[in-house]
N, C-alpha and C positions, 0 to 999 in steps of 0.2 A: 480292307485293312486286316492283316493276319494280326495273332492271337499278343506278341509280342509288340505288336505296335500300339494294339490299343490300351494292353498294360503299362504301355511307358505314357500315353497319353492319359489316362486314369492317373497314375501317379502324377503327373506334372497338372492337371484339374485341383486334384487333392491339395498339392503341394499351396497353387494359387491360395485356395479358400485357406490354408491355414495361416499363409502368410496376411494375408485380409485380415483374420481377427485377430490374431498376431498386435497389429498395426492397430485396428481397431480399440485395442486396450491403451492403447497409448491416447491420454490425455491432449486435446488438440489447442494452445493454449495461446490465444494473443497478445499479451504480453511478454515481454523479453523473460526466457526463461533461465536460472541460473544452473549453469550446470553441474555443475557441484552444490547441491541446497548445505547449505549449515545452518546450525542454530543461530537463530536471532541471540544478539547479544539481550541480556535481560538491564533492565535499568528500573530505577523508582523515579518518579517525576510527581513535581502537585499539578492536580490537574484545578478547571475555573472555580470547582467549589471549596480549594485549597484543602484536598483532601489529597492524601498520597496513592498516584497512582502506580502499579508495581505490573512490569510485562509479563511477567510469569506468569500472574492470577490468571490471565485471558486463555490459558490454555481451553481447547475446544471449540474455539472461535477462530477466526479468519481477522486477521489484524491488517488493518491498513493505513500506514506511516507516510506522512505527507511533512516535512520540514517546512514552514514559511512564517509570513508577519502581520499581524494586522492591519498594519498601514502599506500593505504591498497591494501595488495600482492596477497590478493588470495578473499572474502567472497564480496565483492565490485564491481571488475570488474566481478565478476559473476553474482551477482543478476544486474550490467547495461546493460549485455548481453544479461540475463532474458527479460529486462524492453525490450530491444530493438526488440527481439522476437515477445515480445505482441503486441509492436506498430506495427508492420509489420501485423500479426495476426488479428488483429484488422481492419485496412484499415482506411475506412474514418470515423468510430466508433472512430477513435483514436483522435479524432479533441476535442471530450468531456472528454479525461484523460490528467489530469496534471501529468507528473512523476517528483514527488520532493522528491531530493538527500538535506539531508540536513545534514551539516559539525559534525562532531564528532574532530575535528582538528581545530579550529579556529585559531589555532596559523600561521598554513602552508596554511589553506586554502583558500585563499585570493580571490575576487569576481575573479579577473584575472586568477587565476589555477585553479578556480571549471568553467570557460568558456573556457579553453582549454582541460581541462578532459575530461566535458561533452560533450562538440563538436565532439570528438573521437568516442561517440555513436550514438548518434543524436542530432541534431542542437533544438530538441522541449525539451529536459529531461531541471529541473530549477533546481538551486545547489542557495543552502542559505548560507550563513553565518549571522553571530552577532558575538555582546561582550558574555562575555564569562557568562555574566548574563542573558542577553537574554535566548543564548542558554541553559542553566541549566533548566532555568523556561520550556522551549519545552521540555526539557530532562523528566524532573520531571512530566510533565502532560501525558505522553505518556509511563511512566514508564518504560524510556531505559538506559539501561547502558552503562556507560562509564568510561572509563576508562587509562588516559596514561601511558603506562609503558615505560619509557624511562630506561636506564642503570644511566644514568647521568642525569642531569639538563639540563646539553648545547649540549647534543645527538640532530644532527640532521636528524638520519635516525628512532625513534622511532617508536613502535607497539601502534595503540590507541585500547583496547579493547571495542569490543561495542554490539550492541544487533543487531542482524541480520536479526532481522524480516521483513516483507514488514506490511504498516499497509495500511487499505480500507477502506476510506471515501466514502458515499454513495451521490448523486449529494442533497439530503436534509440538505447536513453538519454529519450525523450519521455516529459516526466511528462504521461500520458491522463486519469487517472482519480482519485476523491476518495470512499470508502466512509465513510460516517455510520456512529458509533459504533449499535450494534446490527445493521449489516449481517449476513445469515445466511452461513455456512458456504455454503453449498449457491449462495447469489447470487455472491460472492464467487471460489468456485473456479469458476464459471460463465464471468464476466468474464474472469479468468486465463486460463480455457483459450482465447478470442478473441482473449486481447493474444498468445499464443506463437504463434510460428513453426510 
């Protein structure tokens, strides 16, 4: 191999490895990632101990927004299941995620049954509620659906239909990331531990 061939092979070596770490710095992230990150719409909510809770304050932490209902039969207690996974997964990392459940049922979901639901999981997961304007405006900036299907008007065992996403706030306030309903434990605290600090 003369003198020009192995400088062009040298370079094209080079080139590899830089392109590697290059690529390496790039974040490798299981969850749907957005590509365009924006800021999380900021909102105040009461959370079960009818204290106000406000999105802003969490800056520094890893926020994870989960819309559903207490009396929801099956998509609910399984992404709390999820959540409660991750916090175990996690360990003492878990001390910088907020997990907030927040009501799609404002009617049933009273500060007093989102603190005995949520207590069922873990004693750290935060359950909001509001009026039912509050909550539309969280609804509407986070672009989740909802929906009651009752049979009747004065049913009191009704289906809320809703949007089942997990949504990832980044500890900057930047909503990053969007987990599909069945995302695993194990993907999920994966992601988390890339968005903390």
């Amino acid at each position: 191999m003369g003198w020009e061939s192995r400088s062009v092979a040298l370079v094209a070596v080079i080139l590899l490895f830089l392109t590697g770490v290059a690529c390496g710095q790039m974040p490798a992230f299981k969850g749907t990632v957005l590509p365009d990150p924006v800021p999380a719409a900021d909102f105040t909510l009461t959370d079960q101990h009818s204290t106000p809770f406000r999105l802003s304050e969490q800056r520094g932490r890893v926020v994870l927004l989960f819309f559903g209902y207490t009396n929801c039969p099956d998509v609910c207690p399984t992404t709390l299941t999820t959540w409660k996974q991750v916090e175990q997964a996690l360990g003492q990392q878990a001390q910088d995620v907020r997990f907030v459940f927040i009501t799609a049922d404002p009617q049933r979901d009273t500060p007093e049954r989102l603190r005995a639901h949520l207590a069922a999981f873990s004693p750290n997961f935060i359950g909001l509620t509001g009026t039912p304007e509050e909550l539309a405006s969280v609804y509407q900036a986070y672009h989740v659906f909802v929906n009651a299907s009752a049979a009747e008007e004065t049913a009191a065992d009704y289906l809320v239909e809703h949007t089942a996403a997990v949504f990832a706030i980044d500890p900057d306030g930047m909503w990053r990331l969007t987990f599909p309903f069945g995302t695993s434990a194990e993907d999920m605290a994966h992601d988390v531990r890339l968005l903390l600090p």
